[in-house]
C-alpha positions in Angstrom: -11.7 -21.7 -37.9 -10.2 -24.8 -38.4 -8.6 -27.2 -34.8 -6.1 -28.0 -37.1 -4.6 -23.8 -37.1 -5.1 -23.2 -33.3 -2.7 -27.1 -32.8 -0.4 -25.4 -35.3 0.3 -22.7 -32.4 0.0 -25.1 -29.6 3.2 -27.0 -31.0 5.1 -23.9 -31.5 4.5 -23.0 -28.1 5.7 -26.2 -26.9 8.7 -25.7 -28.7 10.2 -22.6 -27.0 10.6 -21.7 -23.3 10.7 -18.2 -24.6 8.1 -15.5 -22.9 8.8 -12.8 -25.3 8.6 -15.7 -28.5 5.4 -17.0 -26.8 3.7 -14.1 -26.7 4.5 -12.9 -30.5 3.4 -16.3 -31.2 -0.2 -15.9 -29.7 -0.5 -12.4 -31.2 0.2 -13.3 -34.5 -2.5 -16.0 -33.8 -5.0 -13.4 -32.0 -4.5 -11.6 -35.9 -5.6 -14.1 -38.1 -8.5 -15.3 -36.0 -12.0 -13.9 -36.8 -13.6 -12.0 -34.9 -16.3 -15.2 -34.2 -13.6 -17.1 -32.6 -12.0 -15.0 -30.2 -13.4 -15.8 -27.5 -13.1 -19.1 -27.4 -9.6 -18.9 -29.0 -9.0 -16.8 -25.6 -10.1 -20.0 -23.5 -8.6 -22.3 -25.4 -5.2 -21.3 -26.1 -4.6 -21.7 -22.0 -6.1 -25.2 -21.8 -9.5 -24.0 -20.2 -12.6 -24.2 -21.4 -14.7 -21.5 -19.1 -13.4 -18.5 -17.2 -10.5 -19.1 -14.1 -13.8 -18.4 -11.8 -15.9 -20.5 -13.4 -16.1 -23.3 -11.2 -17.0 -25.8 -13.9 -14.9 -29.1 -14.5 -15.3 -31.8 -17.6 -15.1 -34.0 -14.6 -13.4 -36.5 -16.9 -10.8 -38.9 -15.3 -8.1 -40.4 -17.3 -9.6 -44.0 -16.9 -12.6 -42.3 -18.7 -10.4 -41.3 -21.6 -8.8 -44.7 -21.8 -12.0 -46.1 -22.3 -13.3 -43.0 -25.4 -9.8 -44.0 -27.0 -11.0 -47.3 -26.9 -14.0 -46.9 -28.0 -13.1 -44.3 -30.9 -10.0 -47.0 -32.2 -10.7 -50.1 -30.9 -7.4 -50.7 -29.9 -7.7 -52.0 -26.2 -7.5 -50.7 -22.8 -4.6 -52.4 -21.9 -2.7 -51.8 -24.8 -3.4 -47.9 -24.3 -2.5 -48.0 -21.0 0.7 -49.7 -21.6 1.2 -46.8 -24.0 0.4 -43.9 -21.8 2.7 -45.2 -19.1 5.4 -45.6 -21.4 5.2 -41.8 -22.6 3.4 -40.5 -18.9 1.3 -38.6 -21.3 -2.1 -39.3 -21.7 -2.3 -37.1 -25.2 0.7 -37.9 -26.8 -0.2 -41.8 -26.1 -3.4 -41.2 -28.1 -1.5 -39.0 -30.9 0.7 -42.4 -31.4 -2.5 -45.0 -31.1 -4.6 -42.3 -34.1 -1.2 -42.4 -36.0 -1.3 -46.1 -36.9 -5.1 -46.4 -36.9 -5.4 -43.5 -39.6 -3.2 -45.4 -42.0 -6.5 -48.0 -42.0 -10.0 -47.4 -40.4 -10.4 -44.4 -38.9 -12.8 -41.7 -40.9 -11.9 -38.5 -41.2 -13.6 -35.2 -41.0 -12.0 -31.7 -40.6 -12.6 -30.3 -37.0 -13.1 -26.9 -36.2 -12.5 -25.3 -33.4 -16.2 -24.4 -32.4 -17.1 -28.4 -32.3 -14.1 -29.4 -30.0 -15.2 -26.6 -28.2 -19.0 -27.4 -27.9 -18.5 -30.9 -27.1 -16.1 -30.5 -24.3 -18.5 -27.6 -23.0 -21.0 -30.2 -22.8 -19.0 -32.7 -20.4 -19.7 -30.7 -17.5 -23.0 -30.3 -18.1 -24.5 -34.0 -18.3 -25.6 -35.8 -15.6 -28.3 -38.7 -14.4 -28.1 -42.1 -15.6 -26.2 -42.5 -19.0 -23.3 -39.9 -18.1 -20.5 -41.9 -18.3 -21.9 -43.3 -22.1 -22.9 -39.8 -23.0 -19.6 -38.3 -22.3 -17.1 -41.1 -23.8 -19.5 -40.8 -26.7 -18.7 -36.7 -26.6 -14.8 -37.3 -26.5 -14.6 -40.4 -28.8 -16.5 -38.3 -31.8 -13.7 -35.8 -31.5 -11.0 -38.6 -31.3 -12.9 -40.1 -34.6 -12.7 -37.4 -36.7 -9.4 -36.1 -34.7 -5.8 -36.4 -36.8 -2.9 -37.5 -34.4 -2.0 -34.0 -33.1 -5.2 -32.8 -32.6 -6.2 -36.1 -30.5 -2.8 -34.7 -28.2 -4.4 -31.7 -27.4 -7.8 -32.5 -27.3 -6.7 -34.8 -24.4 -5.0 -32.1 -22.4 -7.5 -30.2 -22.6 -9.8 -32.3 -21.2 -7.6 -33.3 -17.9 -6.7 -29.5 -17.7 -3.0 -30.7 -18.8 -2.2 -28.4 -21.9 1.0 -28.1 -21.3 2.3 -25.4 -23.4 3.2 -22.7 -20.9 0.9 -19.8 -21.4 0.0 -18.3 -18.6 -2.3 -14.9 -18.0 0.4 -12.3 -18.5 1.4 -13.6 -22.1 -1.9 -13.6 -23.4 -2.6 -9.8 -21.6 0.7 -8.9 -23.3 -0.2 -10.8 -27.0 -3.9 -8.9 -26.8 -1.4 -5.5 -26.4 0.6 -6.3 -29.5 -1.7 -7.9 -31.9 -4.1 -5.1 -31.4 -2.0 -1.7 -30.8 1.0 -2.2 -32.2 0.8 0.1 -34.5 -0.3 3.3 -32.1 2.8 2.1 -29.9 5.3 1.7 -32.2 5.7 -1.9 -31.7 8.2 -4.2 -33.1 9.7 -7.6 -32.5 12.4 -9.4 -33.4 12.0 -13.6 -33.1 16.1 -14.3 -34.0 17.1 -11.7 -31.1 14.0 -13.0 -29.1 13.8 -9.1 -28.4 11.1 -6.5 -28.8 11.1 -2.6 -29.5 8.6 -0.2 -28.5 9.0 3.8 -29.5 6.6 4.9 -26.7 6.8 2.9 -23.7 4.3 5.1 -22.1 1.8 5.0 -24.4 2.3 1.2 -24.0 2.2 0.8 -20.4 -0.8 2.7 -20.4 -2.4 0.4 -23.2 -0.9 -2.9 -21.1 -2.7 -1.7 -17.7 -6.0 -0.8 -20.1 -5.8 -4.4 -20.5 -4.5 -6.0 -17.1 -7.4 -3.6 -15.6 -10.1 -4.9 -17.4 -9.1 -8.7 -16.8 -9.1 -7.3 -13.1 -12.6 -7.3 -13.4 -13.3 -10.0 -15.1 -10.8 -12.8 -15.0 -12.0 -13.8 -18.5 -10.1 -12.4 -21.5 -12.8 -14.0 -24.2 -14.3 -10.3 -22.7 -11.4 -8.6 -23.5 -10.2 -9.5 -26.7 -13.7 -9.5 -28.6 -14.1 -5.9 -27.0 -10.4 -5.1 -28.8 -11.2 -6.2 -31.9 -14.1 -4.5 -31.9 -13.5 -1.0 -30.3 -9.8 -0.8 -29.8 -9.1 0.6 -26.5 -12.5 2.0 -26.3 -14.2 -1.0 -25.8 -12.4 -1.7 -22.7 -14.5 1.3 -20.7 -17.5 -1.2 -21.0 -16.0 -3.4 -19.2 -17.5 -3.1 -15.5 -17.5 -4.8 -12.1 -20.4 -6.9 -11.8 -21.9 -9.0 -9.0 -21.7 -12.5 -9.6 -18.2 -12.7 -11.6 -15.3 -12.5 -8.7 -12.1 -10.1 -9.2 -8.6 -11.1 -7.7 -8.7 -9.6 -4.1 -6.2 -7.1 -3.4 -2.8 -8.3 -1.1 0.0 -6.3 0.8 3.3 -6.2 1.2 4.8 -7.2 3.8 7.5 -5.1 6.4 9.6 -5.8 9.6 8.2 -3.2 12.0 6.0 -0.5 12.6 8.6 2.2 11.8 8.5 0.9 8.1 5.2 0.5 7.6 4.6 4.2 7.9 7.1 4.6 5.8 5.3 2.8 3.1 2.3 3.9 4.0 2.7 7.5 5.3 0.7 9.4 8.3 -1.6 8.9 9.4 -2.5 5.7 8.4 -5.2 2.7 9.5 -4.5 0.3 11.1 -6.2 -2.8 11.2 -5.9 -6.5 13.0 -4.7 -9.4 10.3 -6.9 -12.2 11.0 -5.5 -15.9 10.7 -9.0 -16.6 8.3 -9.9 -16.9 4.8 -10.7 -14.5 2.4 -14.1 -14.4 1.6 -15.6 -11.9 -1.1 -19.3 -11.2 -0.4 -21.2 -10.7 -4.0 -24.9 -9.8 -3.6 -27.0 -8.8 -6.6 -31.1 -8.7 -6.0 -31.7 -11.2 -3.5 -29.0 -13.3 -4.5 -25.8 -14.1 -2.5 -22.4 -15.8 -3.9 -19.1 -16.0 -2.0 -15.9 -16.6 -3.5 -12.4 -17.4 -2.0 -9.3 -15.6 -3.0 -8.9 -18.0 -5.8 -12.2 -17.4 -7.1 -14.0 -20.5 -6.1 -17.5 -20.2 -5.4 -17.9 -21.9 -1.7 -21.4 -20.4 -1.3 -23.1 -23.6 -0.3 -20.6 -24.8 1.9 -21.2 -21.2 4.2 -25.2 -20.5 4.5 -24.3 -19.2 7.7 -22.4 -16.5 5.7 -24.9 -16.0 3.1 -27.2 -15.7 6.2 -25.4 -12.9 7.6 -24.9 -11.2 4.5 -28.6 -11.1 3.8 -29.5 -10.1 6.9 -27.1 -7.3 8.5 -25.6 -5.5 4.9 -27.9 -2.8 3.2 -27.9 -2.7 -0.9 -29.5 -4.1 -3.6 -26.2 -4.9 -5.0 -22.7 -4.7 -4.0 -19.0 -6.7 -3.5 -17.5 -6.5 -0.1 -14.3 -8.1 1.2 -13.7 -9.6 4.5 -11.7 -12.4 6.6 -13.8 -15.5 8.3 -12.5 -16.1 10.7 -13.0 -19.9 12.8 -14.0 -19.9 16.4 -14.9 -22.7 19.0 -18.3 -23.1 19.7 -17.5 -23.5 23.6 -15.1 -21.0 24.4 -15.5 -18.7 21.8 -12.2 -18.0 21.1 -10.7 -17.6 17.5 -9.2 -21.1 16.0 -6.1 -21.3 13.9 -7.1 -21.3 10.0 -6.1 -25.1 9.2 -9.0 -25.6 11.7 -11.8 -24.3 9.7 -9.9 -24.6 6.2 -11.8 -28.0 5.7 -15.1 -26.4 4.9 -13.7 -24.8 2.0 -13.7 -28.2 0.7 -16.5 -30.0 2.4 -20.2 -30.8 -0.1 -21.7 -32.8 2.4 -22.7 -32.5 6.0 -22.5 -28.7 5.8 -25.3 -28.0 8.5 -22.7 -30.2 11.1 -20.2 -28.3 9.8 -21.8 -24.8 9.9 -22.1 -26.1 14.1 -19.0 -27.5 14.7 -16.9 -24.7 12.8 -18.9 -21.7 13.3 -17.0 -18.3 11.2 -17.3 -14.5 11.6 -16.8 -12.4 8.8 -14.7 -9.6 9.0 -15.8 -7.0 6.4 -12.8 -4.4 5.9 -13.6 -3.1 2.2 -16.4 -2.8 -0.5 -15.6 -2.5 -4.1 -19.1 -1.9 -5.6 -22.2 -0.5 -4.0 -25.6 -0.4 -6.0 -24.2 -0.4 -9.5 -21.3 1.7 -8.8 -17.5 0.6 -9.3 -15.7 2.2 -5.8 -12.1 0.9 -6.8 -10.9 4.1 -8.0 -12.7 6.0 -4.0 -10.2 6.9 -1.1 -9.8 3.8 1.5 -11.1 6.4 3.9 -14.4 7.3 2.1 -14.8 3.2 1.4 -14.5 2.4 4.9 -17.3 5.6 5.9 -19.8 3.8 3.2 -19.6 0.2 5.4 -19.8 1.6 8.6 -23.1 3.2 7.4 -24.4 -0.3 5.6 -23.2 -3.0 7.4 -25.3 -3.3 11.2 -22.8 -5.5 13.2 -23.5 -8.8 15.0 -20.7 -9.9 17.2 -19.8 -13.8 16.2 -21.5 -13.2 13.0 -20.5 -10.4 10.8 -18.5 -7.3 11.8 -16.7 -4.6 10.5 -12.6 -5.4 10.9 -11.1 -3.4 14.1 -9.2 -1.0 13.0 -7.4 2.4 14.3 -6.5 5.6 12.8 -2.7 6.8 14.0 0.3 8.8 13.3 1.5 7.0 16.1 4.1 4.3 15.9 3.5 3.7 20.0 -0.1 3.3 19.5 0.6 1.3 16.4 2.5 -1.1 18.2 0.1 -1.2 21.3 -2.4 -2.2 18.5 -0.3 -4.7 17.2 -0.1 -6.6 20.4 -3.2 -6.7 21.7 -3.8 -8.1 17.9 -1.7 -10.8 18.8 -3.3 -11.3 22.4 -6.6 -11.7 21.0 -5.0 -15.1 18.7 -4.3 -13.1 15.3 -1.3 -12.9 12.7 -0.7 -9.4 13.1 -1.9 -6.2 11.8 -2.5 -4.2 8.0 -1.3 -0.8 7.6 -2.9 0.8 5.0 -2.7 4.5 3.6 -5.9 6.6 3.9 -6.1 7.5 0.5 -5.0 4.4 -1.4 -7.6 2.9 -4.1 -8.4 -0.7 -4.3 -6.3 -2.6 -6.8 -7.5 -5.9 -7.4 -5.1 -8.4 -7.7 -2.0 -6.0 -7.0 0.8 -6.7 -4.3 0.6 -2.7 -3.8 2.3 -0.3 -1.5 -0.5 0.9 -0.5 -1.2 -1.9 2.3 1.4 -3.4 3.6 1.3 -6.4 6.7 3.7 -6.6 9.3 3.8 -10.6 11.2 5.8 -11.5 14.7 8.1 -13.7 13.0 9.7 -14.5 9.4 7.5 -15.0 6.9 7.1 -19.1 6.2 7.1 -19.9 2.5 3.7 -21.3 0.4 5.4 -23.9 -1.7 4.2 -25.8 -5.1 4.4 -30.0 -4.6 5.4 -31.3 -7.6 6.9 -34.7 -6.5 7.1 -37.1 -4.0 8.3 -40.6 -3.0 6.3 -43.5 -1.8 7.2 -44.7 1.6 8.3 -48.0 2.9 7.3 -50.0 6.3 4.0 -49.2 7.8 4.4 -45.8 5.1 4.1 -47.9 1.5 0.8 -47.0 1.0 1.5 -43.0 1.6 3.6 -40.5 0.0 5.8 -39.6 2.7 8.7 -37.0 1.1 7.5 -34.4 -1.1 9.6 -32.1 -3.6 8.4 -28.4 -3.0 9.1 -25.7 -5.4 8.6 -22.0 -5.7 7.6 -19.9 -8.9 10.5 -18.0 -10.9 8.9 -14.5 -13.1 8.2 -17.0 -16.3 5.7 -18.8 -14.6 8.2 -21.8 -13.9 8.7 -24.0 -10.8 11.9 -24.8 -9.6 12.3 -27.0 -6.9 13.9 -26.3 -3.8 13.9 -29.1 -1.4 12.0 -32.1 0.4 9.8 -31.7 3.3 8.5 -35.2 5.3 8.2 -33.4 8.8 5.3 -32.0 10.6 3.2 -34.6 9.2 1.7 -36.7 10.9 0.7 -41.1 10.5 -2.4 -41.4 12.4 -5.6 -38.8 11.4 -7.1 -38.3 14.2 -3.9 -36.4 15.2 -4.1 -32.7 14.7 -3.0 -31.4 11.7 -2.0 -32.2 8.1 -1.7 -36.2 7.5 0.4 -38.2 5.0 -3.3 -40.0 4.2 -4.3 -36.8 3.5 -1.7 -35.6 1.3 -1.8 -38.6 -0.6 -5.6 -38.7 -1.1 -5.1 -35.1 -2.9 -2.1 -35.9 -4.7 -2.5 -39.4 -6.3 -5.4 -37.7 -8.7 -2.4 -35.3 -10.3 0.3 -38.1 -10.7 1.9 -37.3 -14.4 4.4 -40.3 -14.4 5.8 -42.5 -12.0 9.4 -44.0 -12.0 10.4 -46.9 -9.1 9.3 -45.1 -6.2 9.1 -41.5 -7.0 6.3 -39.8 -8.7 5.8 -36.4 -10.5 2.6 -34.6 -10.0 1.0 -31.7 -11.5 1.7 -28.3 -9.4 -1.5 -28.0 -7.9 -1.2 -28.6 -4.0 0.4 -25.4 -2.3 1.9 -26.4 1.1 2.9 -23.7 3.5 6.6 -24.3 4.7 8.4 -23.2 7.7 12.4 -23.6 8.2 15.2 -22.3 9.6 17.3 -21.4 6.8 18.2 -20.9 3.2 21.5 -22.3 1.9 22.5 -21.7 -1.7 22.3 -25.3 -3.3 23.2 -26.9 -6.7 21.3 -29.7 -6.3 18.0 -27.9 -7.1 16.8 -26.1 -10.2 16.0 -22.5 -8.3 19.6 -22.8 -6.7 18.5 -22.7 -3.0 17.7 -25.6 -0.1 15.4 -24.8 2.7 17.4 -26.5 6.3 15.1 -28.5 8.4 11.8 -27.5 6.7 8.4 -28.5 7.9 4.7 -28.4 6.9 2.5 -26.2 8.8 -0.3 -26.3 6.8 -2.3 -27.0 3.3 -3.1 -23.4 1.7 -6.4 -24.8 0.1 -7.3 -20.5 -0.5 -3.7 -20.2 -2.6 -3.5 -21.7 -6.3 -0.3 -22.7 -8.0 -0.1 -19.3 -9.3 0.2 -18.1 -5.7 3.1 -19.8 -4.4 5.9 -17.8 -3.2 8.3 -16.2 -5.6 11.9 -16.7 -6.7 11.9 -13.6 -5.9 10.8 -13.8 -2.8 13.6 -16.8 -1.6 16.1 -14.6 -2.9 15.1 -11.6 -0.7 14.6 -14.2 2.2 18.2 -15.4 1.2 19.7 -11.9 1.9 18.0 -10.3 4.5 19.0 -13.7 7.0 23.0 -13.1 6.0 22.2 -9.1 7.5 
């Protein structure tokens, strides 16, 4: 398949904010692909080149690219810079730079979509003296060969920049319609922006087939080769597998005891919340990989985990979930998670760090034991299987306290002495209920002291003044509406703090994490890719017309960075709205 077809979709994806029109678009693309290119068609058409959990980066910087543009037009440095901060868009400054240069030198050759591919595969993968030559060399034969649009794209691509608004559920939804639409009854209309479906039923059921199997997974290059192949069947192939994380299942969240039985029913377990870090525990032969709740693969920075694992859990294979959990080496008591959150990130020094900010892990669930998928087994019968496998070893690994009760006294007795012993709260979680990775489900539901804080997106900021010029000291925070959008709703500078040493988040440290994600700058303000997700605290929500999701958070303040939340994670629309009401009861 020719670049050239899949840049043809990419531009009429920019072009509409439209879910429903996006995802038509992509199925109508899935259609006409063959069956080769799927796959990588699957990647591609979200900007990424290997699987969410893949931890894999091009490790290209935009000064890199300045220099393959260079290189691949002779037009200079400077000249492309100037560009690129005239547009604040690295592609679309080399889509104008290719436009003149075609007219006279540049050669061209048709690209396909399996070169681009192969070469930008390749970045991540070179190393040792000669990388930096090797991989402008990688990305300037694309840019050669490359007509203007393609040379956009091919640049977002590479900074992870796409910037045509397809996110997970419009490609789950596009592999539904190009594929089944004709044993649903599927029809849509692009001038209404409206689609029709005779049996909703039948495609739910086909929809969840799919969202199911991408449970699994995280990869749809899987999932849509399997489609095209065997239709629905296909998808039963499709199977946990140690070594490739799922999305970890979350709860809800209620306002006292009382409710959470009524979610939950009786009797029901409850368990402590721990003020940790999800960690999911993949073994398979002799090998050990852990993986946060946004699927990055932090095993080196815990061989104390990988230790314990190895050591005190039975099974030739299996996938576990638990909670680390920080404590101090000299009192032993548990530490708050912003404490221990910088290992997540650390690659160097990890044996101090293993000593200085020692974890236990919590194990509370298993999803597969010995080859054997347990998502679909009562919580009950899953929690029987790790008493029996996992041998405890207080300040090391252990199995999450938990009780059994009908009770709401005893419930809230349990709740208390949770708090006493320095955690969030407690879980509630119905006896019966399967594991659903990824869901929000009723099933588990968490009840917290005090109102939930909010885990905002930064996507701006301003550069301070005085003794603050060289930070960013005010940053724009938004939340997420249903279409995958982020809509501001306020500025946060407080409970941040000048000096390092200082406990807590500092404006150095924010603006060490944010300066690589600046999109443009104008004066003093700056827009950033959403990437950083902040957790906010405040004492109110006001309806507000001065920003784009209609709300203002009064007197907000940082608590925390939520290094184990992605973008995708952030709080909800949704979520502010229901905030929103239940302060005016």
């Amino acid at each position: 398949m020719l670049y050239k077809d899949l840049v043809n979709t990419y531009i009429e994806l920019e072009k509409t904010s439209k879910r429903l029109e996006k995802t038509y678009l992509i199925s109508e693309f899935f259609k006409s692909t063959p069956k080769d290119d799927l796959p990588v068609i699957a990647l591609l058409i979200q900007g990424r080149l290997f699987p969410a959990w893949d931890e894999r980066e091009t490790g290209v910087a935009s000064r890199l690219i300045l220099k393959a543009i260079n290189v691949a037009t002779g037009v200079s440095v400077d000249s492309i810079e100037k560009r690129w901060k005239k547009t604040g868009d690295l592609g679309i400054a080399a889509e104008e730079i290719i436009k003149v240069k075609k007219q006279g030198t540049l050669f061209s050759k048709e690209l396909t979509v399996s070169k681009v591919f192969d070469n930008l595969r390749k970045l991540p993968e070179l190393e040792g003296k000669g990388t930096v030559d090797k991989k402008i060399q990688l990305i300037s034969e694309l840019l050669l060969s490359a007509k203007p649009m393609e040379a956009r794209y091919i640049i977002r691509t590479i900074l992870n920049e796409l910037r045509v608004g397809v996110g997970d559920g419009s490609v789950r939804d596009a592999i539904v319609w190009a594929f089944f639409s004709k044993e649903i009854g599927f029809s849509y209309d692009k001038k209404e922006n409206n689609f029709d479906v005779k049996d909703r039923e039948k495609y739910n059921h086909y929809a969840e087939a799919v969202q199911h199997a991408y449970d699994l997974t995280n990869d749809f290059s899987d999932i849509v080769l399997a489609v095209k192949k065997e239709g629905l069947d296909g998808l039963k192939d499709i199977a946990l597998k140690p070594g490739r994380p799922i999305k970890v299942m979350l709860a809800l969240k209620v306002d006292d005891v009382k409710e959470g039985f009524e979610k939950v029913g009786k009797p029901a377990e409850v368990e402590q919340k721990y003020d940790g870090f999800r960690i999911q525990c993949h073994k398979s032969g002799n090998k050990v990989i852990l993986y946060t709740r946004r699927l990055e693969n932090v095993t080196n920075q815990f061989p104390d985990v990988v230790s314990y694992v190895k050591s005190n859990v039975e099974g030739d294979s299996f996938i576990i979930d638990s909670e680390a959990i920080g404590f101090s080496p000299k009192t032993k008591k548990c530490l708050p998670f912003q404490k221990i959150s910088q290992r997540i990130r650390r690659k160097f020094q990890i044996e101090r760090m293993v000593k200085e900010f020692p974890v236990e892990v919590n194990v509370f669930d298993v999803m597969s034991y010995n080859g054997k998928s347990l998502l679909k087994e009562p919580l009950k019968e899953r929690r029987k299987l790790l008493e029996k496998v996992v041998r405890e070893q207080k300040r090391k690994i252990v199995l999450a306290k938990k009780i059994v009760t009908s009770d709401p006294k005893e419930a809230e007795k349990f709740f208390q002495e949770s708090l006493k012993e320095g955690n969030e709260g407690i879980i509630m979680k119905k006896l019966d209920s399967v594991y659903k990775p990824g869901a929000r489900a009723g099933n588990w539901i968490k009840y917290k002291p005090v109102m939930e804080t909010l885990d905002l997106v930064i996507v701006g900021a301003d550069w301070g003044e005085g003794k603050r010029a060289r930070w960013m000291s005010s940053f724009t925070v938004a939340c997420r509406d249903d279409k995958g959008d982020f809509l501001e709703i306020g500025k946060v500078g407080t409970g941040i703090k000048e000096k390092e040493e200082q406990e807590g988040v500092s404006f150095k440290q924010l603006t060490g994490l944010l300066s690589p994600i600046i999109i443009s700058e104008k004066g003093k303000s700056v827009k950033l890719k959403p990437k950083i997700v902040v957790e906010i605290r405040f004492e109110e929500i006001q309806k507000s017309p001065t920003y784009s999701s209609g709300y203002a958070l009064r007197f907000p303040r940082l608590v925390r960075i939520r290094d184990d939340r992605g973008h995708d994670e952030c709080s909800t629309l949704k979520m502010v709205e229901g905030f929103y009401k239940g302060q005016r009861k």
